[in-house]
N, C-alpha and C positions, 0 to 999 in steps of 0.2 A: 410444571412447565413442559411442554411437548417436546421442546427438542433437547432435553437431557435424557433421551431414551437408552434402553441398552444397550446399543449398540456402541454410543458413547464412550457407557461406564464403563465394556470392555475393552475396549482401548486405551481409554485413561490406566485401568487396571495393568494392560500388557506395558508400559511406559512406568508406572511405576515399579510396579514387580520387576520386569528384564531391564528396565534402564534402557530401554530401547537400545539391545547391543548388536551388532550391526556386522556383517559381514565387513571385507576388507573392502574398501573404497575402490570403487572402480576406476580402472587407468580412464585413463580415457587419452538534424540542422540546430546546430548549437542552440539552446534555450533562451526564453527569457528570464533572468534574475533567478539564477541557480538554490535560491534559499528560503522558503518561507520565515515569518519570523514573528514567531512566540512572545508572549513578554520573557526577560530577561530571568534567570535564575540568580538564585545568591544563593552563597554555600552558607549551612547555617553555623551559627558560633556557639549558643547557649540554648538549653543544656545541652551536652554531652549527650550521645544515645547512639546503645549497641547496636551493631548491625542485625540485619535480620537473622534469626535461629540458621546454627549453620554456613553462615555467608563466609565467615573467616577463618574457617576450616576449609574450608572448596576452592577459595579465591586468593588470591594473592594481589592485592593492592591497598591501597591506602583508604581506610573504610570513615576514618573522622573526615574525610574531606565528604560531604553530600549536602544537595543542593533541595532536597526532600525530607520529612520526614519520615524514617523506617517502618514507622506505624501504615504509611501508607501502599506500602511493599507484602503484596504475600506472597505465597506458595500456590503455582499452579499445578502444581501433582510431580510431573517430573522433575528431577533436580537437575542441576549444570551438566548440558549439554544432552540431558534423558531424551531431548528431541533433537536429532543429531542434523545441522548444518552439513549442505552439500558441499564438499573445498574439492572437489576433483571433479567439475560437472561436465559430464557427455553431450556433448554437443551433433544434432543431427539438420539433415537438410526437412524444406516443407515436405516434402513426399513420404518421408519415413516419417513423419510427425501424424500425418495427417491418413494414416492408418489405422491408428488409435484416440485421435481428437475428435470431441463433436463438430458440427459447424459451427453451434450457439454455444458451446464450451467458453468460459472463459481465461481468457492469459493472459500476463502482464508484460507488457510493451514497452522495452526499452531500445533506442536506437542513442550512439555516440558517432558522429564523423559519421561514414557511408554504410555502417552497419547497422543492421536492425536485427532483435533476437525476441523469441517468446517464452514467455515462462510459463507453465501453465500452471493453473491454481489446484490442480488436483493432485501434482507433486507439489507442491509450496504450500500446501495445508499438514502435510507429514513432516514437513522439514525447518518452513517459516525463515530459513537464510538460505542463499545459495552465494557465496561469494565465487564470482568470475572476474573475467576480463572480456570487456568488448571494446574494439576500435582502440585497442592501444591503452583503456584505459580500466583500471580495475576499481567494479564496480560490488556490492551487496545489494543482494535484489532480495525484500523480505515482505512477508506474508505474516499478518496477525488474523487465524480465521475468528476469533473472539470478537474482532472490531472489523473485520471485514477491511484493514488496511494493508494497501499493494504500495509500501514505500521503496524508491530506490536510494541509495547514497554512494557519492563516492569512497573506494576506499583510502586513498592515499590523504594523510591527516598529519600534518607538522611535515611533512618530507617521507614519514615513514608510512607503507603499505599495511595495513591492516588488516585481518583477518576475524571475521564475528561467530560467537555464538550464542548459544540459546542459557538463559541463566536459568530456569524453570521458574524465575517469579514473575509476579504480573501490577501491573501499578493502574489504577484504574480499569483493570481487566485487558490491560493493553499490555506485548509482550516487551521485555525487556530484554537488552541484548549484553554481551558482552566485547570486548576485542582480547584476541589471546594475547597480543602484545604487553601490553599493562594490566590488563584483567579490568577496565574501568567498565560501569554498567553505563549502558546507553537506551534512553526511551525508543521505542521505535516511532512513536507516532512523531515526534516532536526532533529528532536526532541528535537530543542533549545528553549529554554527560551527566549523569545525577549521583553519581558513587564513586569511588576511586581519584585516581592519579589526574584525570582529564575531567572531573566535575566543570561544570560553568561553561565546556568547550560544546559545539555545534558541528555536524558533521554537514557536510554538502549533500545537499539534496540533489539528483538527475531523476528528470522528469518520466514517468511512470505511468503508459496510460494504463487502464483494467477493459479492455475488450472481447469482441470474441474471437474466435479462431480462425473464422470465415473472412472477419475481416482484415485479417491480419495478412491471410495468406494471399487475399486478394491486394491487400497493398504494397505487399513485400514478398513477393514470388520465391526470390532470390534470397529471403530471409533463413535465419538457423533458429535451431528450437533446440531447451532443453530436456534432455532425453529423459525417456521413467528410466534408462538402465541410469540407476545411482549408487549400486552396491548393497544397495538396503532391499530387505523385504517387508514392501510394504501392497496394501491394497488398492495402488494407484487407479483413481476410478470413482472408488468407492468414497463417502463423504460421511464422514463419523461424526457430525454436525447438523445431522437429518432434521430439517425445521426450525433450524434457529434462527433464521430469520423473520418470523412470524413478529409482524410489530405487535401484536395483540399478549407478547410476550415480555420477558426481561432478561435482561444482560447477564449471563454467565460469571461469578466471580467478580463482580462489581461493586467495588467497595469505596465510593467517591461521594464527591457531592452533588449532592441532588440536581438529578436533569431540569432545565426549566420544559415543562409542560406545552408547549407552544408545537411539538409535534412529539410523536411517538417515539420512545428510545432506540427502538431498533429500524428506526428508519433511514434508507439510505439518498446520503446526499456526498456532493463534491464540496471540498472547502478550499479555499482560497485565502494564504496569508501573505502581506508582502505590505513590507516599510509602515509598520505600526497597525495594519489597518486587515480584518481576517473579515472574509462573509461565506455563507452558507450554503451551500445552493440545492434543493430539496430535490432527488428523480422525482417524484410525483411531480412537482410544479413543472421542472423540465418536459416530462413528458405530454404535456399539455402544449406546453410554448414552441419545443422544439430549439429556437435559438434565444438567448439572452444576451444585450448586452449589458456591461457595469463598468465600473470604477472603482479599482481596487489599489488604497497606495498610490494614488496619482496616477495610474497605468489604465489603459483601456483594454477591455478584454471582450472577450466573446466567448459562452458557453453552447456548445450544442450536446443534442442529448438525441442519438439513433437509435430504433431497437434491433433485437438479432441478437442479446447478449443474454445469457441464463446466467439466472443465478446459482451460485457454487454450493451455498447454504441451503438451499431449500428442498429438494429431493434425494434419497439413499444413492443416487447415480449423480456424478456432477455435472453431467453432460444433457442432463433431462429436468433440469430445475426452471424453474418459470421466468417466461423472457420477461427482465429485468429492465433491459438496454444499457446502451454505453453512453457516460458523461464525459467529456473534456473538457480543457480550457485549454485557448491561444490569444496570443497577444492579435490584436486588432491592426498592429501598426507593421505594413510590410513595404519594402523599397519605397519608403516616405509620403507612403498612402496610409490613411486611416481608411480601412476596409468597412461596410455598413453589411451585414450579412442579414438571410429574411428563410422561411421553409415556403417554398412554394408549393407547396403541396406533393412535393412528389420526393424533393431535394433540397437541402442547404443548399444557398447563391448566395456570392455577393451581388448586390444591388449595381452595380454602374457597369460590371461586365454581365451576369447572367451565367458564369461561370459555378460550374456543380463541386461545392465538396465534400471530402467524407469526414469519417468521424476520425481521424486520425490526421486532418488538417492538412490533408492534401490537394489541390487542386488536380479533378477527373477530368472536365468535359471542359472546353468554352476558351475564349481567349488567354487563361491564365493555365492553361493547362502543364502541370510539371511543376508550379508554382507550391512552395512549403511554406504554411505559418509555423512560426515560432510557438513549441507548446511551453505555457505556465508549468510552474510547478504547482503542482494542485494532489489534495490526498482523497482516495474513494476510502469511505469509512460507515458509519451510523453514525447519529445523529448523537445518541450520550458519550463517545469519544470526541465529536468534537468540541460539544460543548464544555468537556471537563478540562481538556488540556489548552482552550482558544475561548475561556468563559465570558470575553467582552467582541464577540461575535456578533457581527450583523446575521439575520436570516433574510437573503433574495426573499423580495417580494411583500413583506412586511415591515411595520413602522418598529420591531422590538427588538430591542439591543436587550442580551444580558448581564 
């Protein structure tokens, strides 16, 4: 497999071997339908079954309470917290960002109330958590570069503020997280509880687009960025994942069931879950169409797909990976218009003004100008995460459910 190269193995190697031990930490428009939603977990009853090798030595919680089988938990190399969450993050303006970011670089996009912040995916592949606060509200912004997943969640859960880390296991090759508070293990792709004290619970998902830099700073001037100073010495830049995205390949540490065949495992698509009903949406077929609309859950939505976005995965530089572009979802339905939107060859418009947007669901040019859709909660992932974790999935564009 090509992208399990050297330079991988040395990295995995320096995380297990040092534990990734880390210098001292550095000082330093509300959504639509905040929550995808999975089918339901049940915690299981019979048989009894040990936690995974090590868990109950490292962890401290309630290990009979899980909503998964252990058998389907392993070991991604590092142990608990061997890839250490950023809890103290540096926060800088676009100008000091944009020193060291590509333009096609990608970063993950989270705005609460009048703030907008960038994560970049070249630090969030070292670290995979960065628990902040934006706009008052405290937030974990997490990176699985295994499944190519930019999930955000709120952190505040029952009343109490929560704080995550990295467990070193992996459950379908997707990372698992923890909270220090209780120590309960949390899926990242899915934000359920599967171990511990909060088994069965769902964290809030805040919407998270994956773009690039160019676009970001072009939509948020005024926006902050997470800084590379994090305390850690790491090769911020550099992408220890060189080629894995290659669909002609397979999934890293993937130990699930079987992808249905209908497209390539490592292919990247946006998914969409909400009120019983999950669909797929494939970048290849995006980048052909440009806009799509669907029906998801009763909800009207609209998918656009821009390019200008490299992928993170795919070259030793993160900022030199091959344009990929950017997918989103927004809801359709804005000040009691259903919006009909089209690519005119040049730009996203709605159809009844002629007005231009971007990929970040802004209104640029035209009568609606200054105008914000409502962004979906939607995951950018591959294709065999989503289908393992969302396995009764519509795929956009074809008749196959699986």
């Amino acid at each position: 497999m090509r992208y399990v190269n050297s330079t991988f193995w040395f990295v995995l190697l320096i995380f297990v071997l040092a534990g990734c031990v880390a210098a001292s930490p550095a000082t330093a428009p509300g959504a639509e339908d905040p929550s995808p939603t999975p089918e339901p977990v049940e915690e299981t009853e019979e048989p009894a079954e040990d936690p995974p090798v090590g868990a109950a030595s490292q962890f401290s919680t309630d290990f009979s309470r899980h909503s998964v089988p252990y058998s389907e938990i392993i070991s991604g190399g590092p142990g608990k917290d061997g890839i250490p969450a950023i809890d103290e993050p540096v926060i800088v303006g676009v100008g000091a960002a944009d020193e060291w970011l590509g333009e096609q670089e990608a970063v993950i996009v989270i705005q609460t109330g009048d703030e907008a912040r960038a994560y970049p995916v070249q630090v969030l592949m070292w670290h995979e958590i960065v628990n902040d606060t934006l706009g008052g509200m405290p937030v974990a912004v997490t990176y699985c570069p295994l499944c190519n997943t930019a999930i955000a969640y709120e952190r505040t859960f029952e009343g109490d503020v929560l704080d995550f880390g990295t467990t070193g296991r992996l459950r379908f090759s997707n990372l698992i997280m923890y909270d220090r508070q209780t120590e309960t293990w949390w899926q990242q792709a899915t934000g359920e509880g599967i171990a511990g004290e909060h088994t069965g619970a769902r964290l809030t998902f805040v919407p998270a687009a994956l773009v690039s830099w160019s676009d970001f700073k072009a939509s948020y001037p005024e926006g902050t960025v997470l800084s590379r100073e994090t305390g850690y010495s790491r090769t911020y830049g550099m992408n220890p994942y060189s080629g894995y995205d290659d669909e002609s390949d397979t999934p890293f540490l993937y130990r699930g069931p079987p992808t249905p065949d209908v497209l390539p495992q490592l292919t990247r698509v946006l998914g969409v879950a909400l009120n019983g009903d999950a669909v797929v949406y494939p970048y290849d077929l995006l980048r052909q169409e440009r806009v799509v609309h669907d029906t998801v859950g009763g909800r009207e939505i609209v998918v656009f797909w821009t390019p200008g976005t490299a992928s993170a995965l795919d070259s030793p530089d993160v900022a030199r990976g091959r344009d990929v572009g950017a997918v989103t979802a927004f809801s359709r339905e804005l000040e009691g218009e259903t919006l009909t939107f089209a690519f005119d060859g040049e730009a996203i418009v709605d159809e009844a003004t002629g007005t231009r947007w971007n990929v970040l669901g802004q209104a640029i040019d035209g009568s609606r100008s200054g105008d914000q859709l409502n962004p979906m909660v939607s995951v950018n992932t591959f294709w065999f995460t989503w289908a393992a974790f969302y396995p009764e999935t519509r795929l956009y564009g074809t008749d196959i459910t699986n």
